[in-house]
C-alpha positions in Angstrom: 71.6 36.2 -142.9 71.6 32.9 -144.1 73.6 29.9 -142.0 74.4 26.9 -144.0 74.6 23.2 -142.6 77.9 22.8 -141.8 79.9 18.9 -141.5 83.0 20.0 -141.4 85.4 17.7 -139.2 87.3 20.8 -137.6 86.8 23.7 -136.7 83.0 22.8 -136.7 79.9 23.8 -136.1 79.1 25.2 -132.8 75.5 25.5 -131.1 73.8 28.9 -132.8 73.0 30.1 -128.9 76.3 30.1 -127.8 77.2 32.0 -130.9 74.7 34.7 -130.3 75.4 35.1 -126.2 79.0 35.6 -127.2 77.6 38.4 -129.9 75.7 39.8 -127.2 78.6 40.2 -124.8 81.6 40.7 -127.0 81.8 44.3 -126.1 80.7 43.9 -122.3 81.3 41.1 -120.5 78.8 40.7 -117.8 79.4 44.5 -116.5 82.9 44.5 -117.1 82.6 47.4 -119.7 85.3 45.0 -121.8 85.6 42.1 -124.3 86.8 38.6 -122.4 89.5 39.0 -125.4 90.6 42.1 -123.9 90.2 40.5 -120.0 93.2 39.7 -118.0 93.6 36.0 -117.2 95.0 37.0 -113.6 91.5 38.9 -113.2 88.8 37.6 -110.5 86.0 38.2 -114.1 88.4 35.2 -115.6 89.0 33.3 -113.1 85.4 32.8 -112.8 85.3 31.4 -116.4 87.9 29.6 -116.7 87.3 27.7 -112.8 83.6 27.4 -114.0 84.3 26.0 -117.0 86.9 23.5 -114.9 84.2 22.6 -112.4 81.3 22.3 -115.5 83.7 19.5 -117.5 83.6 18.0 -114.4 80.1 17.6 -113.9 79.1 16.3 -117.1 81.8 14.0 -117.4 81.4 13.0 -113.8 85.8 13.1 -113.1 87.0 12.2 -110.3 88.2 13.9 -107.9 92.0 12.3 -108.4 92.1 13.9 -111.4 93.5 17.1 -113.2 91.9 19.4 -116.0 94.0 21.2 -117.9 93.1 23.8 -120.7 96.3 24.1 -122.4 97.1 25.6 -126.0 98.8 23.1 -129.1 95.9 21.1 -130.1 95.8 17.2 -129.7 98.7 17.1 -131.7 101.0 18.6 -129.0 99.7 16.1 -127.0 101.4 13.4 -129.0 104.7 14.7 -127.4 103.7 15.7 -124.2 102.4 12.2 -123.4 105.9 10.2 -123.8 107.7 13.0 -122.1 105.2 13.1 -118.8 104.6 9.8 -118.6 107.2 7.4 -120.9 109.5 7.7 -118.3 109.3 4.4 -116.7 109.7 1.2 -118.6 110.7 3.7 -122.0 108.0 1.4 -123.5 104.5 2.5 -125.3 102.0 0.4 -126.5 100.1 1.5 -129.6 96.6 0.0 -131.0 97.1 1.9 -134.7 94.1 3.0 -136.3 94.4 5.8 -138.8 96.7 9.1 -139.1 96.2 10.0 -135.8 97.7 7.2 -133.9 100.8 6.6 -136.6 101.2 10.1 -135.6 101.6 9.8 -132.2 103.6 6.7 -132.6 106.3 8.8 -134.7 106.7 11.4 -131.7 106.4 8.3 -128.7 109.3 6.8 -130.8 111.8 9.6 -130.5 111.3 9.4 -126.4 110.2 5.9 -126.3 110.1 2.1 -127.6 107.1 1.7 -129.2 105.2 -1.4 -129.7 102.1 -1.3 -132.6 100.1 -4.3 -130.8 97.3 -4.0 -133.4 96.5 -2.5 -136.0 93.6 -2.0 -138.8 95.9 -0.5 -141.8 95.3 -4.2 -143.9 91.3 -2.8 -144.3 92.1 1.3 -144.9 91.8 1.7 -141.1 87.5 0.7 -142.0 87.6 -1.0 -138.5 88.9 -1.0 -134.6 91.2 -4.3 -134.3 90.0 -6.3 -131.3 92.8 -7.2 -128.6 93.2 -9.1 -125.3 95.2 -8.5 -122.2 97.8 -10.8 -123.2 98.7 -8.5 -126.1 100.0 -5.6 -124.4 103.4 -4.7 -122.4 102.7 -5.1 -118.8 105.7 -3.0 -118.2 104.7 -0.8 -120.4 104.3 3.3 -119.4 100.9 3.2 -121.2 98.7 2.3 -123.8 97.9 5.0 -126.5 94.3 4.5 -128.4 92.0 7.3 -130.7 88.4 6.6 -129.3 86.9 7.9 -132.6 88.4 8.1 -135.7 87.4 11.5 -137.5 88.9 10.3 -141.0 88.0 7.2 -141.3 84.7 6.8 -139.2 85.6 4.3 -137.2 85.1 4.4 -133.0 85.8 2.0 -130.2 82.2 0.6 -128.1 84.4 -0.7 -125.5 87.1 -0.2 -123.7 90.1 -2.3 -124.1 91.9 -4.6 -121.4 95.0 -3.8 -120.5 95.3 -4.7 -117.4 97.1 -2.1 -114.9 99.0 -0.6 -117.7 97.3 3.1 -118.1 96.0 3.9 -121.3 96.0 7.5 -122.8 93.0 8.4 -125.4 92.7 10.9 -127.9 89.0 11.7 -127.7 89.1 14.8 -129.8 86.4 13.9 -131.9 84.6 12.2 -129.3 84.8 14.3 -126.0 80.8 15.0 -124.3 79.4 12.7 -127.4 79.3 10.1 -125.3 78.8 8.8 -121.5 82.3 8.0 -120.7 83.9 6.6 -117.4 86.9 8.9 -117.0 88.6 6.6 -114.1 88.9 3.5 -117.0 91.8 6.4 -118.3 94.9 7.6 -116.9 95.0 10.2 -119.3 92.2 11.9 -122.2 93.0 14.5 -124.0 91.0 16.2 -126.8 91.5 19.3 -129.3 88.5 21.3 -128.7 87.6 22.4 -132.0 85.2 19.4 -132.7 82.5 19.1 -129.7 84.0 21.9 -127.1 84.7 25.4 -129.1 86.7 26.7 -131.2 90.5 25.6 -132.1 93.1 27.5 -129.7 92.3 25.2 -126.7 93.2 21.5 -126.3 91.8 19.6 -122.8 93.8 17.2 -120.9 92.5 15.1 -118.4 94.9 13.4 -116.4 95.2 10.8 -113.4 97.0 12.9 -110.7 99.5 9.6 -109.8 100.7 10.2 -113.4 101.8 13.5 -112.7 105.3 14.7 -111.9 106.6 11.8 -113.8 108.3 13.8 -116.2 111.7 13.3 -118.2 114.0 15.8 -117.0 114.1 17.8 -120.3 110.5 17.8 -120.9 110.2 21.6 -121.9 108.4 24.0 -119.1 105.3 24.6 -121.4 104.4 20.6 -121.9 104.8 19.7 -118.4 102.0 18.8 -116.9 102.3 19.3 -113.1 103.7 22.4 -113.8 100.1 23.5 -115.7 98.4 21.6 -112.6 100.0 23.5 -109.8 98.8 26.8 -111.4 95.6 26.1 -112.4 96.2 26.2 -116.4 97.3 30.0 -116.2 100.9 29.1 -115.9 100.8 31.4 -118.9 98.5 33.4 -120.5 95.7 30.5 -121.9 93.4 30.7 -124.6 91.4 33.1 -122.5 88.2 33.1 -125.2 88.0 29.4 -126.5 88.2 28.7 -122.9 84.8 31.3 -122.8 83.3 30.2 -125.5 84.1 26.5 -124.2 82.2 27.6 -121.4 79.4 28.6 -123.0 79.0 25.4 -125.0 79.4 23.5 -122.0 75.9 25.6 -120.2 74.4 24.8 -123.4 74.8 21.3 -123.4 74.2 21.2 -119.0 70.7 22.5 -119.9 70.0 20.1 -122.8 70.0 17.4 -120.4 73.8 16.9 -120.3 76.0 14.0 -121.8 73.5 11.3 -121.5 71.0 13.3 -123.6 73.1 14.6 -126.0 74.1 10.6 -126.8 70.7 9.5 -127.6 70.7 12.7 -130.0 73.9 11.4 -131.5 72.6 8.6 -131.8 69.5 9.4 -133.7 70.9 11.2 -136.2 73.8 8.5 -136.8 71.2 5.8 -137.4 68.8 7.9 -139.8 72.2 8.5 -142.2 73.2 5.1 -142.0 70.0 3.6 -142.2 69.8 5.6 -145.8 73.4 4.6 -146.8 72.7 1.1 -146.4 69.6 1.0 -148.1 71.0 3.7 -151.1 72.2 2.0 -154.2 74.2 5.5 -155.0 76.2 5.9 -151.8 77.8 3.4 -149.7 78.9 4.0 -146.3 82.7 2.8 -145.9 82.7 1.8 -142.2 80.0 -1.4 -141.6 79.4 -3.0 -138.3 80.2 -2.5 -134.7 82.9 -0.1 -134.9 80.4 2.8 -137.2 81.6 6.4 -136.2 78.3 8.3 -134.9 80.4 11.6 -135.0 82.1 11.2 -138.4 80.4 9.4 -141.1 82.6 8.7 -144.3 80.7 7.7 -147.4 81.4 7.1 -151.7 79.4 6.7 -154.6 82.3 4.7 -156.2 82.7 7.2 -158.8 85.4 9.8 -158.4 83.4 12.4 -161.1 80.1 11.8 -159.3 81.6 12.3 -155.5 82.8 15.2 -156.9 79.8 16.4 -158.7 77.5 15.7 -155.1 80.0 17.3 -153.1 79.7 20.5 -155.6 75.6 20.4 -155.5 75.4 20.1 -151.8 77.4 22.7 -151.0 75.1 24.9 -153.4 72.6 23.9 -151.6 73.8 24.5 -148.5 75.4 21.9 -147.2 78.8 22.8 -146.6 82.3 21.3 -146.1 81.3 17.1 -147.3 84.3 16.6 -148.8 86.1 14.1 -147.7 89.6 13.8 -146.3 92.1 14.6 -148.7 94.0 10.9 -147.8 90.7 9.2 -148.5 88.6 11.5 -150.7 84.8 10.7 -151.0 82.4 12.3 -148.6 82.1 12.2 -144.9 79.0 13.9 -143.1 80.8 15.3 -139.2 77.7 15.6 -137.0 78.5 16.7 -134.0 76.6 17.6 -130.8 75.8 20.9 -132.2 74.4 19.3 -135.5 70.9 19.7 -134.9 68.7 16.5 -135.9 67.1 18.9 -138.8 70.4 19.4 -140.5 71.0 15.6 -140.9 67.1 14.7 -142.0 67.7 17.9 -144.6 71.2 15.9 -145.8 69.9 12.8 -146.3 66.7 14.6 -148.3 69.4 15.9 -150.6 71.1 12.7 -151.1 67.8 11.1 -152.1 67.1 14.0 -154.3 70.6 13.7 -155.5 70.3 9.6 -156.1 66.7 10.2 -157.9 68.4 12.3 -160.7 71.8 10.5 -161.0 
């Protein structure tokens, strides 16, 4: 068997121990003579993933105690709804800082609820940087404040948090979640798809602020209210019983690395070694410069369309799979998340030498 490096930016690579503990116990789940895909989610074997995995989150991401987990099914994306209907229901106002596809998305669905204010944006550079703003710029009346902490096309991330007074804001930290030490009581709401630096796609977390819930607009649908997925413990339904396993498993993994804080100086470590050879390659050029540099998501171009095209098509002979840029943006981009081991990015940029050498 041979495993390639793999940068895709989602579904992405996982860590190869939690792969083979699930291989191990796909057919008998700790006794249970049964597969956790074939386990009821009303069973005391589930509940004892799916509150473990509740009560790990917690721990390495230190939330407090006024706060709600959720594991809840629709990917981020859903989320872009489910936020204006919980919580837009004050005011009817939403402030936006735009900065790529995912937060003109989530405008689009606040508007159909909500008036929505854009009160930056960085669209006049291709989205290659995180606009700064100051208190005075947002709605103090407004419901909340909508931001993407990293920005998985575009490589671009936010290095601090933005002042908005006592107006809540709402992140989208899908590509971002456990990369990072983050103070969870600076949000009233995160929410991440977990296919990026949690699991596998199926299961989207929400962490939310428990004065925010029961807010609801009176139509919000059953299945996107929040306090409804609160009072019964995300199994209001039948959940994504195995991401939320295999999110478990990730989440030992990472516990016994040395948690959050060690994963970051991982991160990074391997950030800096790519960008350190972007910016001193005269080939490739890294598209995001500065402050506001992605560590999890690292766009870069040769300038040539036929030679992009031409690395992209070596690499992945090579075994380096899924560089290929977004299709909005084309070029390359390297995803190295916290399962990326720091071998996999010092083989990369030994290919892209190689690759600059004889080109």
């Amino acid at each position: 068997m041979k495993r390639v490096y793999n940068f895709s930016s989602g579904p992405a690579v996982l860590p190869e121990s939690v792969l083979r503990r699930a291989q191990s116990e796909m057919l008998d789940y700790n006794g249970t003579g049964m597969s956790v895909m074939e386990m009821s989610h009303r069973s005391k074997a589930y509940e004892e993933i799916i509150y473990g995995a509740e009560s790990l989150l917690r721990e390495l991401m230190g939330i407090p105690e006024n706060y709600k987990v959720l594991f809840l099914q629709g990917g981020a994306s859903t989320q872009f709804a489910a936020v204006p209907l919980n919580i837009g229901n004050g005011s009817g106002i939403v402030d936006i800082i735009g900065t790529g596809m995912w937060t003109n998305k989530a405008e689009a669905e606040a508007k159909k609820f909500c008036k929505v204010n854009v009160v930056a944006s960085s669209a006049d550079r291709t989205f290659t940087y995180i606009p700064e703003t100051k208190r005075e710029d947002f709605t103090p009346e407004a419901d909340y404040v909508h931001i993407c902490w990293n920005n998985t096309i575009y490589g671009t991330r936010y290095t601090k948090i933005p002042d908005t007074g006592s107006v809540p804001i709402v992140a989208d930290f899908s590509s971002a979640i456990l990369s990072e030490e983050t103070d969870v009581s600076r949000f009233g709401i995160i929410f991440a798809g977990a296919q990026k630096n949690i699991g596998p796609a199926g299961l989207t977390v929400v962490i939310v602020r428990d004065d925010l819930i029961g807010r609801h607009r009176e139509e919000t649908p059953t299945m996107l209210r929040y306090d409804i997925h609160a009072k019964n413990n995300s199994l209001y339904n039948t959940p994504p019983t195995y991401s939320i396993y295999i999110c478990k498993l990730v989440l030992e993994w990472l516990k016994e690395l040395g948690g959050v804080k060690e994963i970051e100086k991982i991160n990074e470590r391997k950030a800096k070694a790519l960008y350190d050879y972007l910016d001193g390659s005269k080939l490739f050029r890294a598209t995001v410069t500065g402050k506001d540099r992605s560590i999890m998501n690292i766009p870069f171009v040769t300038g040539d369309e036929t030679l992009d095209k031409r690395f992209v098509e070596a690499a992945t002979a090579a075994g380096f799979a899924n560089l290929k840029g977004h299709r909005s943006v084309g070029g390359m981009r390297a995803s190295i998340y916290n399962a990326m081991p720091e071998e996999g990015v010092a083989a990369l940029i030994a290919f892209m030498h190689d690759f600059e050498k004889n080109n």
